[in-house]
C-alpha positions as CSV (number, residue, x, y, z in Angstrom):
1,X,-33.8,-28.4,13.8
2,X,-34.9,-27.7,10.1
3,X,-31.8,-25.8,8.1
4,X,-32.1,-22.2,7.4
5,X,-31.4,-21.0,4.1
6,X,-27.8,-20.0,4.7
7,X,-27.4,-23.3,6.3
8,X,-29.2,-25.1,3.2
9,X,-26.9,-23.0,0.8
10,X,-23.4,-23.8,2.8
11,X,-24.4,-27.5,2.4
12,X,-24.7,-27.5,-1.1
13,X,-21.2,-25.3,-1.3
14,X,-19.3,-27.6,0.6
15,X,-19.7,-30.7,-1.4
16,X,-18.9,-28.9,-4.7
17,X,-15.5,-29.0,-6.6
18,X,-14.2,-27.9,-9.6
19,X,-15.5,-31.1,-11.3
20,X,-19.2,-29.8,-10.8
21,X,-19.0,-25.9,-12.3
22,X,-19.8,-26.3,-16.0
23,X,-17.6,-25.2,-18.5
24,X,-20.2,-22.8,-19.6
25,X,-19.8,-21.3,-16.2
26,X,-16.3,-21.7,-16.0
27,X,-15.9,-19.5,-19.3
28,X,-18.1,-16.8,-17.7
29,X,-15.4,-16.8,-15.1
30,X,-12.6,-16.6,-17.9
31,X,-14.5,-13.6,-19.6
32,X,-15.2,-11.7,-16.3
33,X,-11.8,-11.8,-15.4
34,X,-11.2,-9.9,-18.9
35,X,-13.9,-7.5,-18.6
36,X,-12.7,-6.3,-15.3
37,X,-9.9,-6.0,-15.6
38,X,-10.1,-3.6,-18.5
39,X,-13.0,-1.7,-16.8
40,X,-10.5,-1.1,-14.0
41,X,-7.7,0.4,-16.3
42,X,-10.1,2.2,-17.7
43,X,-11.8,4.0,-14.6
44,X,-7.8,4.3,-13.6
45,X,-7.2,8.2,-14.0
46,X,-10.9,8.7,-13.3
47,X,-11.9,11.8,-10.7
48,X,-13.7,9.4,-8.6
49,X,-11.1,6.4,-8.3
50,X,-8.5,9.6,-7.5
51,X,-10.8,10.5,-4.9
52,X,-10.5,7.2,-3.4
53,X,-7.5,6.3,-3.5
54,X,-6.1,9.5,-1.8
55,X,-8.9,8.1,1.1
56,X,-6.2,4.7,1.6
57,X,-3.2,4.5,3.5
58,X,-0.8,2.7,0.4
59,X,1.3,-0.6,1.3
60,X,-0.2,-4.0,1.7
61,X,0.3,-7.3,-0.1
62,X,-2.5,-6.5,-2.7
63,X,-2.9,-5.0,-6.4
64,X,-5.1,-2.5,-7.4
65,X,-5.2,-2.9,-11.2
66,X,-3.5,-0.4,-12.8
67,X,-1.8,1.3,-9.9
68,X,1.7,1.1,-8.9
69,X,0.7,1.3,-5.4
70,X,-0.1,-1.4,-3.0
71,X,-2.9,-1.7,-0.5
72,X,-4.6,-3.9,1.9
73,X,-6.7,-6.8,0.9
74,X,-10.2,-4.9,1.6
75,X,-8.9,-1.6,0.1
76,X,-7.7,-3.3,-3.0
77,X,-11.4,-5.1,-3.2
78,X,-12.6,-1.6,-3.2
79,X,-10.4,0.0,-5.6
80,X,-10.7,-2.5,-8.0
81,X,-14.9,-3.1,-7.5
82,X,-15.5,0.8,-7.5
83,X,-13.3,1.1,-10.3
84,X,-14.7,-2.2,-12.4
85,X,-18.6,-0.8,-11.8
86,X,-17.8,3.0,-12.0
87,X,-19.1,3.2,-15.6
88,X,-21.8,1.2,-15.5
89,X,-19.7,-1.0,-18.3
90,X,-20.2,-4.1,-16.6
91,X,-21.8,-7.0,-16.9
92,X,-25.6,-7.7,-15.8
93,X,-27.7,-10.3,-14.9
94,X,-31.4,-10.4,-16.6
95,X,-33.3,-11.6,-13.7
96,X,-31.9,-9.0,-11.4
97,X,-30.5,-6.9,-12.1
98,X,-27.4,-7.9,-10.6
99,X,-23.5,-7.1,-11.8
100,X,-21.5,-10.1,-10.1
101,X,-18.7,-9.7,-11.9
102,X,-17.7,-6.1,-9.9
103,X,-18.4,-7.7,-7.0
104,X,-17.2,-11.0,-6.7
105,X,-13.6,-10.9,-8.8
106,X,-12.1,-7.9,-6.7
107,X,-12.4,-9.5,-3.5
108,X,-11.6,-13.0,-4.8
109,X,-8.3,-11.5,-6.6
110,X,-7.6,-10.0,-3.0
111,X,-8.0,-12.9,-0.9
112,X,-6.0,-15.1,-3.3
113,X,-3.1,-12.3,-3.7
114,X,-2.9,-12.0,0.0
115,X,-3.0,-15.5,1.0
116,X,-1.1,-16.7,-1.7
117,X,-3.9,-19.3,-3.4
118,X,-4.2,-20.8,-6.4
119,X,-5.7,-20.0,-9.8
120,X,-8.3,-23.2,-9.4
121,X,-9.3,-21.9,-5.9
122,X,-9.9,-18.7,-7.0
123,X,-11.9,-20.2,-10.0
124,X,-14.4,-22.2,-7.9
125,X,-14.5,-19.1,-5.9
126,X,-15.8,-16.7,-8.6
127,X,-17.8,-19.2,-10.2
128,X,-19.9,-19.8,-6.8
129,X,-19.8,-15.8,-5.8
130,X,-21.2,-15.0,-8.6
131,X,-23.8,-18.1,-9.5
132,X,-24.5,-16.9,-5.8
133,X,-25.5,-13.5,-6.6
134,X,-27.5,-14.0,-9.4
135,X,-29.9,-16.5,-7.5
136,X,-30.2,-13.7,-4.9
137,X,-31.6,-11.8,-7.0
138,X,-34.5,-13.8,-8.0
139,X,-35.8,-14.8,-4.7
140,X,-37.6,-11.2,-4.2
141,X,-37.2,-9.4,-7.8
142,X,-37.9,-5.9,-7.8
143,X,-38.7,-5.4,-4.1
144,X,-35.1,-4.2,-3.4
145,X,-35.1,-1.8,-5.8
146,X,-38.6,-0.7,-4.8
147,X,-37.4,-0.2,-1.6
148,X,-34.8,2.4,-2.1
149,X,-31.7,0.1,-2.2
150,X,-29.3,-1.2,-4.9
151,X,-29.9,-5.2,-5.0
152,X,-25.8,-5.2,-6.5
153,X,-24.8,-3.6,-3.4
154,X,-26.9,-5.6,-0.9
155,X,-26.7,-9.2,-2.5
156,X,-22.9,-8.3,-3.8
157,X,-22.0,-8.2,0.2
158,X,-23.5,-11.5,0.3
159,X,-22.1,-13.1,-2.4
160,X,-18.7,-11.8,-2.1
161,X,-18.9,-13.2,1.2
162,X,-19.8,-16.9,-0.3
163,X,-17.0,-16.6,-2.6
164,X,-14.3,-15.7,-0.3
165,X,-15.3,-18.3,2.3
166,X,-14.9,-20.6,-0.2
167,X,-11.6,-19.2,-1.3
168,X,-10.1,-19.5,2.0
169,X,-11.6,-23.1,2.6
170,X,-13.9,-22.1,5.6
171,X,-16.5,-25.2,6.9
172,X,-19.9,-24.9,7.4
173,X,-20.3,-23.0,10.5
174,X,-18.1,-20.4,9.3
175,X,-19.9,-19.8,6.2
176,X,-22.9,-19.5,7.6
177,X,-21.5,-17.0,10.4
178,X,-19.7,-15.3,7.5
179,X,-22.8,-15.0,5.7
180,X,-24.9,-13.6,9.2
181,X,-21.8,-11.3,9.5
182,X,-22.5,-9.4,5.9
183,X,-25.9,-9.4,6.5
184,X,-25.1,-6.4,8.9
185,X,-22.6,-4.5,6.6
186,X,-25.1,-4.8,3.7
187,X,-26.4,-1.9,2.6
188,X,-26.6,0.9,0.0
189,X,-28.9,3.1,-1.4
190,X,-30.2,4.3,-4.7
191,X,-30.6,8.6,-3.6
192,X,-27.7,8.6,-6.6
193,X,-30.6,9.6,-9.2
194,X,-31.1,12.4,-7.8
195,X,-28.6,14.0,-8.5
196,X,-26.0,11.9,-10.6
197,X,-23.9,11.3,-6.9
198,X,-21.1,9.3,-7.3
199,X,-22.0,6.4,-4.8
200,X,-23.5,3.8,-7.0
201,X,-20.2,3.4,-8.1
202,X,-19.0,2.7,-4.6
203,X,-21.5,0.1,-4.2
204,X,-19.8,-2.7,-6.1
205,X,-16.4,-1.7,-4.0
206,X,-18.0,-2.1,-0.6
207,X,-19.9,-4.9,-0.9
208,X,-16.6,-6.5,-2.2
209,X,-14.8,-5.2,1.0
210,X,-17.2,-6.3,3.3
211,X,-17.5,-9.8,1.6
212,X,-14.0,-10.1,2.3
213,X,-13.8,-8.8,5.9
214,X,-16.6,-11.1,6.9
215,X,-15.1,-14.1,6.0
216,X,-12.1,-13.1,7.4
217,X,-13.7,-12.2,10.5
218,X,-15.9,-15.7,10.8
219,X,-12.8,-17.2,10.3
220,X,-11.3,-16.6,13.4
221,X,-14.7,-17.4,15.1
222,X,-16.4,-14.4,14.9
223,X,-20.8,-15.3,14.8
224,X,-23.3,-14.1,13.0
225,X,-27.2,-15.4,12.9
226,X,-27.9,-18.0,11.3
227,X,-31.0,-17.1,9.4
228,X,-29.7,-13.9,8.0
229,X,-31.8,-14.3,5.1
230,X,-35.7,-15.6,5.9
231,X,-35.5,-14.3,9.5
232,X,-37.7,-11.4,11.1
233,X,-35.0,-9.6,11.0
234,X,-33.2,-10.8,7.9
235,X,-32.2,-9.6,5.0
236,X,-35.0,-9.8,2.6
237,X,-37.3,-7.8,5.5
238,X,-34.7,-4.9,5.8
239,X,-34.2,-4.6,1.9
240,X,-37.1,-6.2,0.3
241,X,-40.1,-5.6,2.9
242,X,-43.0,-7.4,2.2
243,X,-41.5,-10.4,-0.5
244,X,-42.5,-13.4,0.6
245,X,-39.0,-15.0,-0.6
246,X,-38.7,-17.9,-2.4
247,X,-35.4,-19.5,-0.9
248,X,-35.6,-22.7,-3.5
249,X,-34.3,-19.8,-5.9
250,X,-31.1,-19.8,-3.7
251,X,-30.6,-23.3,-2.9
252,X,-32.5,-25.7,-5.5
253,X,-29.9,-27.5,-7.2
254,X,-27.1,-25.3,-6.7
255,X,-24.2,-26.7,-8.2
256,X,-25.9,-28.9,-10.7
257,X,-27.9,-25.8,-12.4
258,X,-26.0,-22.9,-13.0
259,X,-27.6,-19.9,-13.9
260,X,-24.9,-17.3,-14.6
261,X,-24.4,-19.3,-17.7
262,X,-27.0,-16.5,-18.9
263,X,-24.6,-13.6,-18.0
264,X,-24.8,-10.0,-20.2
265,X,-21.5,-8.5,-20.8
266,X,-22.9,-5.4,-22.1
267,X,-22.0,-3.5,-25.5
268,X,-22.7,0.1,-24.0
269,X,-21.0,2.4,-21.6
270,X,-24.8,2.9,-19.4
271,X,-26.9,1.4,-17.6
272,X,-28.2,-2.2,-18.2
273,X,-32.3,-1.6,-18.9
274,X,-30.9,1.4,-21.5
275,X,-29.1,-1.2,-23.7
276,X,-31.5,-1.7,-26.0
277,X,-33.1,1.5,-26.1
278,X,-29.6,2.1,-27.3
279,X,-29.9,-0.5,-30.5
280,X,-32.9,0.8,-31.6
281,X,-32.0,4.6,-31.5
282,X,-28.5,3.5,-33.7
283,X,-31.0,1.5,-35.8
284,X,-33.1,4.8,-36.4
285,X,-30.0,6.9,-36.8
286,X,-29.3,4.9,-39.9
287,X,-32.9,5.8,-41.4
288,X,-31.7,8.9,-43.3
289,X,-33.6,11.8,-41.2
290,X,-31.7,14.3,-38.7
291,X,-32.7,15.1,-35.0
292,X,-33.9,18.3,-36.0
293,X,-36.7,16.5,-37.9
294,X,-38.1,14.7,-35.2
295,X,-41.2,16.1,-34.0
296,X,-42.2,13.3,-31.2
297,X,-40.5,10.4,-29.3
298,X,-42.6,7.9,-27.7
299,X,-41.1,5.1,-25.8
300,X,-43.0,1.9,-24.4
301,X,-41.3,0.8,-21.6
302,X,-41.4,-1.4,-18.2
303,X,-43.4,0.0,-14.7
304,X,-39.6,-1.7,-12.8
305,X,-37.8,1.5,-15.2
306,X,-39.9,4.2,-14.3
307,X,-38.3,5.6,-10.7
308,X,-35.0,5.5,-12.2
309,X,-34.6,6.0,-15.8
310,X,-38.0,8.4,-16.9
311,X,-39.3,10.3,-13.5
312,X,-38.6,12.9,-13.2
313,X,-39.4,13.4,-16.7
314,X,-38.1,17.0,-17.1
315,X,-34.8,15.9,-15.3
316,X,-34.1,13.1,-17.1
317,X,-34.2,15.0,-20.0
318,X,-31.7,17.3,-19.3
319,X,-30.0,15.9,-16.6
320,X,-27.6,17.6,-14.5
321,X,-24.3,15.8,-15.0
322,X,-22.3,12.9,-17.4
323,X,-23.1,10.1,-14.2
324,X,-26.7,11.3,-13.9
325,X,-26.7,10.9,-18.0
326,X,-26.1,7.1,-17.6
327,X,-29.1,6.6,-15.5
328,X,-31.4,8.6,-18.0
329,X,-33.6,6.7,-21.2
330,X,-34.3,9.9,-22.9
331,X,-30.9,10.9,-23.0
332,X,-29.3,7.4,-24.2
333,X,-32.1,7.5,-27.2
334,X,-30.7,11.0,-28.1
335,X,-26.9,10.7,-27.4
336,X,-26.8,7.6,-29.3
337,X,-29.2,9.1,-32.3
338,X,-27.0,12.3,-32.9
339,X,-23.4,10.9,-31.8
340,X,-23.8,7.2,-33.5
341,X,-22.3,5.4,-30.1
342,X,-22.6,5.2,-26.4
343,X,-19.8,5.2,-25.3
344,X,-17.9,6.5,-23.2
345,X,-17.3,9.7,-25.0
346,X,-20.8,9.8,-25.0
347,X,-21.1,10.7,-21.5
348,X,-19.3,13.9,-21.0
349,X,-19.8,16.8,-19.8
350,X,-19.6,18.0,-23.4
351,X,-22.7,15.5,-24.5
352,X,-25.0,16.7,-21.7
353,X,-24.6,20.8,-23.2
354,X,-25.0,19.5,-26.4
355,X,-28.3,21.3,-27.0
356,X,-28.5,19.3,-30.2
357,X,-28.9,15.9,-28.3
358,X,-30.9,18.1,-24.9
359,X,-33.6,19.0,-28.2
360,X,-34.0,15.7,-28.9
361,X,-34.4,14.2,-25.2
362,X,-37.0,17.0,-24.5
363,X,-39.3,15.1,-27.2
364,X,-38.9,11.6,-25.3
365,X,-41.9,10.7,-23.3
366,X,-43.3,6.8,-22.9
367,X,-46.0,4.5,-22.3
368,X,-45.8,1.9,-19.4
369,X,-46.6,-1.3,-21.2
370,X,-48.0,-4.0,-18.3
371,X,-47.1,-6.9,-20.7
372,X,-43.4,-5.8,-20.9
373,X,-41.7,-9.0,-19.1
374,X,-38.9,-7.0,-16.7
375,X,-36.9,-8.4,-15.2
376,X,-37.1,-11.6,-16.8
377,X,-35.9,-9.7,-20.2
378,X,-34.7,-6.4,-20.6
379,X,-36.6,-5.0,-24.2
380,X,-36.3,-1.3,-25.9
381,X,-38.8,0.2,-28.0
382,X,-38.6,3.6,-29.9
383,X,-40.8,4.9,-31.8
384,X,-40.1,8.6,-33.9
385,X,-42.4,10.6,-35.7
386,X,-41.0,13.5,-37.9
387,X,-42.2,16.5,-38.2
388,X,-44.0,15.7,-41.6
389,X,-45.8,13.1,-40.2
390,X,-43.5,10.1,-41.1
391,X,-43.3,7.8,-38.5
392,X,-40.3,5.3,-37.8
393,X,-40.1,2.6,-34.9
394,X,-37.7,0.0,-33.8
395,X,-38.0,-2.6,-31.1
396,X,-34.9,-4.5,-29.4
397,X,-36.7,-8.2,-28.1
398,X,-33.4,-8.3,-25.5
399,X,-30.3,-6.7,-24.2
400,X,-27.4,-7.8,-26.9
401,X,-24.8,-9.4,-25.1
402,X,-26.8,-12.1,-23.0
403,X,-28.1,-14.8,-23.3
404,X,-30.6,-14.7,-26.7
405,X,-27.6,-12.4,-28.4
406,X,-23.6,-13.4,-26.5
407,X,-21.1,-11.3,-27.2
408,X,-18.4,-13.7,-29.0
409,X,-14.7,-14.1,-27.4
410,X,-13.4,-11.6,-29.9
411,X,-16.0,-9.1,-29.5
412,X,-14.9,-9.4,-25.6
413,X,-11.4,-9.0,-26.3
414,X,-11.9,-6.0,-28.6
415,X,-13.7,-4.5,-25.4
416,X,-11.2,-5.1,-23.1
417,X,-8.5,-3.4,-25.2
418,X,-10.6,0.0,-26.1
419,X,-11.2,-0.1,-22.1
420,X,-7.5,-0.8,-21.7
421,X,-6.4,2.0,-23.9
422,X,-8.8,4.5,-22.6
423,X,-7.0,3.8,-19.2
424,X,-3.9,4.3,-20.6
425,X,-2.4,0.7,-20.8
426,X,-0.2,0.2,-24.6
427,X,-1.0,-2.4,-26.7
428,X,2.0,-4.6,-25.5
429,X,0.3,-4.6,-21.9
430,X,-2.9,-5.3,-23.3
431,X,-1.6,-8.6,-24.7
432,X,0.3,-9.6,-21.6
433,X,-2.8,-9.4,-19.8
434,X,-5.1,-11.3,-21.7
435,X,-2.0,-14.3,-21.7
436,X,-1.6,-13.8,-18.1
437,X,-5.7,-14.3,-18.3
438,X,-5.2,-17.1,-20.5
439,X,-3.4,-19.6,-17.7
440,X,-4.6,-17.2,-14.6
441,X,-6.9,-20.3,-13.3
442,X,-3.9,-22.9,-13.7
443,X,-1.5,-21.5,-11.8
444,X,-0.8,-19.0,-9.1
445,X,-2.5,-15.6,-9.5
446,X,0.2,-13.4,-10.0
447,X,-1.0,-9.6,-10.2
448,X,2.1,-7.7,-9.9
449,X,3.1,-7.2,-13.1
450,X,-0.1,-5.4,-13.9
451,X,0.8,-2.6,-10.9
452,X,1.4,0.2,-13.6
């Protein structure tokens, strides 16, 4: 009987060790434990994380980052995944889009704290949860988003899954029923835009959760089918109708090729295809000519971007809330050309009254270029003309913070502590989290001291 793709993909994940992850992947793993855990300190006090946590019955052997309060493995997954992915700080995968990190680190952290497992396991964990995810995401690319869904929330299930079963040491049959198992808690979709809804940030959280229930579940013998991916019934039919899937995305030389080597750890406080529309507003900013000046906007930009950052038009240009804000390309061009950052005081409630940066979205219209090459690259283009006929333009070739442009270690670190401090944490905690960070993968992964 030929192997099914989950079948194909536990093989390869069984015969891998430490010895095989790269040390380019391995640092990935070092830097998204860091940027994290700073994006859950910082989404800490949050309205939504409140909201959450007052849905959880506290006690349990598991940390939420941040909280003094304990939890159960899966809520702590949650907390910590909702929390990590609530401001759309996190990092991306051009290819996807996918954010791994989110995902994958919460319920690895969980499984480790609650079964009391090592720093290395939890390392080989991450590393194939994540290299996981980000193949997912190019066997079909665009069709889940297409089709109404967010591909972090259905692949993140998936993944999560992988890297927990691997975590816990499950064999081959019980990776590939863990895997069948998420394929029916999967799920998610992307009505958010509408209105600026909080659930995208929920998305990251449950498919952590569910990653980590599944394998718990197939380990005790629970089954699930076996060609959750490529069958009639799969995966990629529910969420990606129509692909025909290329699998050999998934499974070709897993373990010897790792593609989240390419990770973005992203420079702005929005979503990942406004990144460099971003740049080349602060690049236009510097020009010399106020907002007030501008007399047109015209963006070229990819057909993938359209449904969620431009249409439609009129409410992306004022839209209706700070969340909604992230999720909007005229309003990143104009809250980064009239503030200077984007931040995350750049989406407030304050910045989306701010009449002075609503004029300047109003003038924001684009141009679908066919050539642009989403998802493969995520580009930015702005182009300004002034009211006396001047016109400036800027163009951003890729998103800053990937692959073509890293962010160095110290620019990572610097990120981590203005995301620490904005949750509250002192500088003295700061520190003793990067050290803990530091060693984390050599030694036990000990998370209670960071339950404050």
């Amino acid at each position: 009987m030929k192997n099914t793709a989950a079948e194909t993909l536990a093989d390869r994940v069984c015969a891998l060790s430490l010895d095989d992850v790269s040390e380019s992947a391995q640092q990935r793993c070092r830097d998204l434990l860091v940027d994290v855990a700073g994006l859950c300190v910082a989404a800490r006090r949050s309205d939504y994380v409140s909201a959450l946590k007052k849905s959880m019955d506290a006690g349990g052997a598991c940390t939420a980052l941040g909280h003094a309060e304990t939890f159960s493995p899966e809520d702590a997954a949650l907390l910590n995944g909702t929390a990590a992915h609530g401001e759309d700080f996190d990092d991306t995968f051009e290819g996807g889009p996918v954010h791994s990190g989110a995902v994958v680190v919460p319920a690895v952290l969980a499984a480790c704290e609650r079964f009391g497992l090592d720093g290395r396991s939890a390392l080989l964990g991450i590393a194939i949860g994540v290299e996981t995810m980000c193949r997912l995401s190019l066997v079909a690319p665009k069709r889940i988003h297409k089709a109404g869904f967010h591909p972090t929330a259905v692949l993140g299930a998936m993944s999560s899954t992988l890297a927990v079963s691997v975590v816990l040491g499950l064999n081959k049959k019980q990776i590939v029923n863990a895997l069948g198992i998420a394929g029916s808690m999967a799920g998610g979709i992307i009505e958010y835009l509408a209105e600026g809804a909080w659930t995208k940030r929920l998305h990251a959280g449950w498919a952590a959760h569910a990653g980590l229930h599944a394998a718990r579940i197939a380990r005790e013998g629970f089954t699930g089918p076996r060609t959750v991916f490529e069958g009639t019934h799969g995966l990629f039919f529910a969420f990606a109708r129509g692909a025909d899937g290329k699998y050999s995305e998934l499974t070709d030389k897993f373990g010897q090729e790792w593609r989240m080597e390419g990770l973005t750890f992203k420079p702005y406080a929005t979503g990942t295809m406004n990144q460099p529309y971003v740049d080349c507003a602060l690049r236009l900013a510097q020009r010399g000519f106020a907002a007030e000046e501008v007399a047109e906007v015209l963006c070229e930009t990819a057909e993938g971007y359209v449904h969620r950052l431009w249409e439609p038009l009129a409410a992306k240009q004022r839209p209706p809330n700070d969340y909604a804000a992230k999720f909007s390309t005229p309003f990143n061009i104009a809250v980064a050309f009239v503030t200077g950052g984007a931040g995350f005081e750049a989406f407030s409630q304050r910045t989306v009254s701010d009449e002075r940066v609503l004029g300047l979205a109003a003038k924001v219209r684009y141009n679908v270029d066919p050539q642009n090459p989403y998802p493969a690259r995520y580009t930015g283009h702005v182009k300004m003309t002034l009211k006396d006929g001047r016109v400036f333009e800027e163009r951003q070739p890729h998103i800053r913070g990937g692959v073509h442009e890293p962010l160095k270690r110290g620019e990572l670190e610097r990120k981590f502590r203005g995301n620490a401090a904005y949750g509250g944490w002192n500088a003295a905690l700061a520190d003793d989290f990067l050290a803990f960070a530091g060693e984390a993968f050599n030694g036990k992964m000990e998370l209670s001291p960071f339950r404050r």
